[in-house]
C-alpha positions as CSV (number, residue, x, y, z in Angstrom):
1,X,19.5,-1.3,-87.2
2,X,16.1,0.7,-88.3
3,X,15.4,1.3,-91.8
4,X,13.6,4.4,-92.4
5,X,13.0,3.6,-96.2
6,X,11.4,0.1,-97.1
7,X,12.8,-0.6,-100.5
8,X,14.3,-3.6,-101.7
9,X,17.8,-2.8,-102.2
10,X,18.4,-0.7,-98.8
11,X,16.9,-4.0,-97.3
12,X,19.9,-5.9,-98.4
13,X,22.2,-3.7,-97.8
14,X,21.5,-3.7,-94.2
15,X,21.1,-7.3,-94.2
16,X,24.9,-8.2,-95.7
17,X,26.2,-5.6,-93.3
18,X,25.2,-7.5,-90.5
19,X,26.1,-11.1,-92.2
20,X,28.9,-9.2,-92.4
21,X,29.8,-7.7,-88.9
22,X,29.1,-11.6,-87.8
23,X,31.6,-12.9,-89.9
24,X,33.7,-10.5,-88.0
25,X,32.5,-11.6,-84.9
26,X,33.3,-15.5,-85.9
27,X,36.7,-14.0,-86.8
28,X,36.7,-15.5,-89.9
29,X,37.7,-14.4,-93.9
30,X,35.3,-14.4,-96.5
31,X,37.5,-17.2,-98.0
32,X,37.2,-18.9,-95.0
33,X,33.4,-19.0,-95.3
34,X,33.5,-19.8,-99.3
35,X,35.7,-22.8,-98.0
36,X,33.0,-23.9,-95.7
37,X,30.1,-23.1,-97.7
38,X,31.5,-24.5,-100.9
39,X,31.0,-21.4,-102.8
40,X,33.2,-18.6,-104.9
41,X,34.4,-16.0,-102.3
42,X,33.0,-13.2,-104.7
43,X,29.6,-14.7,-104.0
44,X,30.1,-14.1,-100.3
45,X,31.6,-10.7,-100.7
46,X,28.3,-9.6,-103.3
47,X,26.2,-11.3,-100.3
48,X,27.3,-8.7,-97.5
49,X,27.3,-5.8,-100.2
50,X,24.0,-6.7,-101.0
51,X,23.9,-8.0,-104.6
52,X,23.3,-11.5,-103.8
53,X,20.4,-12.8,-102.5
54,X,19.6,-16.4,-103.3
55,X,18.2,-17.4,-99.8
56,X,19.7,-20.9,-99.7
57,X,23.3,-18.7,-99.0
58,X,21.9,-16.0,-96.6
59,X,20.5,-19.4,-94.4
60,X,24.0,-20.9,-94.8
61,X,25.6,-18.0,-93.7
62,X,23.3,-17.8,-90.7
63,X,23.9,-21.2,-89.8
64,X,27.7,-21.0,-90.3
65,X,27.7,-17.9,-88.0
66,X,24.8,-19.5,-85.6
67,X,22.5,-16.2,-86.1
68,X,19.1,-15.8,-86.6
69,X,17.1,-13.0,-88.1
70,X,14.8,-10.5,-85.8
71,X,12.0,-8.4,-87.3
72,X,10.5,-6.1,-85.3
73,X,8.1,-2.4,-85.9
74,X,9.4,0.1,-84.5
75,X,7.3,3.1,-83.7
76,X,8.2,6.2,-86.1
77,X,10.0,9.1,-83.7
């Protein structure tokens, strides 16, 4: 995914979109997670809208769904 504006809130958009598609890929419910996680399921839904970001979730979540997160520059085209 390439982000062509660098502000804060299109930042985690795009980030609980793809927490999101790999929940989807795990095949699991956002219950499912909150079960495993130990947390509300509307904290996971407002992490992959993109109004939560506590970082002690979003690593969690990347653990649960054994992901990692790539940075890279892209030139501009």
């Amino acid at each position: 995914m390439i982000i062509k504006d660098f502000e804060i809130d299109i930042m985690r958009r795009a980030l609980g979109h793809e927490l999101m598609l790999a929940r989807w890929q795990q095949g699991i419910s956002q219950k499912q997670v909150a079960i495993r996680l130990r947390k509300n399921p509307g904290i996971i839904d407002r992490a992959e809208l993109g109004k939560y970001t506590y970082f002690s979730l979003i690593r969690k979540m990347l653990i649960l769904y054994n992901k990692d997160i790539k940075i890279e520059l892209v030139d501009r085209g």
